[in-house]
C-alpha angles and dihedrals in degrees: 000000000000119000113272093235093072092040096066086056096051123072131024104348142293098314092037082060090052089041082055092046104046093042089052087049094053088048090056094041091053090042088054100042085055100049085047092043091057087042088048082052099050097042078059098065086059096046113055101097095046118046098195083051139268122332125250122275092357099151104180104106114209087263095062092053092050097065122071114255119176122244137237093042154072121283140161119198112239100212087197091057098030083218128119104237141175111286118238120257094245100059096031080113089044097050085040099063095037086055089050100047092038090051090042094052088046092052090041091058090046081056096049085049112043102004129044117339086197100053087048084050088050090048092247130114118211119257087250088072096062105097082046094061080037087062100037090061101046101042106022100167088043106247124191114268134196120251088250091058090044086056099036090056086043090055104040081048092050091042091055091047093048089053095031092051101246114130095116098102091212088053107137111231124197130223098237094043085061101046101041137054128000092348093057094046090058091047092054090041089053089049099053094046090053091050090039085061100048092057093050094046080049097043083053098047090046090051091045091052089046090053095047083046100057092045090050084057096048095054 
C-alpha cells in the first residue's frame, strides 16, 4: 500500500486523496474489529466458568471436555484420535502430576473467585475446597456421577479432614500437602474404590443383558 501521504496527492484532487484515505482506514477498522471479534469469541469458550478469565496452567480445551472420559481414573487425550485413552506405563508419573497441578490451578481460581481472595493470593485453598480438588482430579471433564459415589467422595474427604486436623473451614490448604504423603494416598484409595466399584456395577449390568438375552432365545 503506498504511503498516504502520496495518495492524497494522486486522483482527482486534494479531497479525492482524503475520500481515499479515509475510505482505506474504515476498511482496516472494520477488518480489525472482526479478527478481534472472532478472538473475543474464542477466548469465550474458555471463560464461562470463570468471569475474571481462565485460570492459570488449565490445559483441557472445550473439546476435551466435550468428549466423555470416565471417572475415577487416568486418562490422556489423543488429539489424533479426539478420544481420552490409558496412559502408557512410562508416563503414568508424568500424566499424574499434570492431573494434580491442572486440578489444583483450576480449584485455586474458583478460590480467587467465590472463596477467599486472600488464601488464593497466599497459594492455598480453605478446607472447605477439598471435596472440590477431590472432585477436579477424579472427574476433570465433570461427568455425571451416582448419588453413592457423590457420598462416597463426601465421606473419604470428611474422614481425611477428621485424622489430618481440618475441620476449620477456613483452614488454608497447600498444593504439595495435598498431593504428597498420607492426603494423596487417600485420594488415590478413594479413587480406586470408586473405579473398583464401576466395573463391578458394569460387570452386573453385562451379565444381566446376556441373561435376558438367552431367555429371550429359549422362548
Amino acid at each position: 500500500l503506498a504511503p498516504l501521504s502520496d495518495m492524497t496527492m494522486k486522483g482527482a484532487g486534494h479531497r479525492g486523496g482524503v475520500l481515499a484515505a479515509a475510505v482505506l482506514l474504515l476498511v482496516v477498522a472494520v477488518q480489525s474489529d472482526e479478527y478481534f471479534s472472532e478472538m473475543e469469541k474464542n477466548e469465550a469458550l474458555l471463560e464461562v466458568e470463570f468471569p475474571r478469565g481462565r485460570p492459570p496452567a488449565v490445559t483441557t480445551t472445550a473439546t476435551q471436555i466435550e468428549v466423555a472420559r470416565e471417572p475415577f481414573c487416568l486418562l490422556s487425550f489423543n488429539e489424533t484420535s479426539n478420544n481420552w485413552e490409558a496412559v502408557p506405563e512410562h508416563l503414568v508419573d508424568k500424566e499424574e502430576e499434570r492431573l494434580l497441578h491442572a486440578s489444583w490451578d483450576t480449584v485455586l481460581a474458583y478460590e480467587a473467585e467465590y472463596g477467599s481472595p486472600t488464601l488464593a493470593e497466599a497459594q492455598q485453598i480453605a478446607a472447605s475446597n477439598l471435596g472440590r480438588f477431590w472432585r477436579q482430579v477424579m472427574n476433570p471433564t465433570s461427568e455425571e456421577l451416582t448419588d453413592d459415589e457423590n457420598t462416597v467422595i463426601d465421606t473419604r474427604v470428611m474422614e481425611l479432614r477428621s485424622r489430618e486436623g481440618l475441620m476449620q473451614d477456613d483452614k488454608g490448604l497447600f498444593f504439595g500437602f495435598l498431593t504428597r504423603g498420607k492426603p494423596k494416598k487417600a485420594l488415590k484409595a478413594a479413587m480406586d474404590e470408586l473405579y473398583q466399584a464401576r466395573l463391578l456395577l458394569k460387570e452386573a449390568r453385562d451379565e444381566a443383558e446376556r441373561a435376558a438375552s438367552r431367555k429371550k432365545r429359549l422362548k
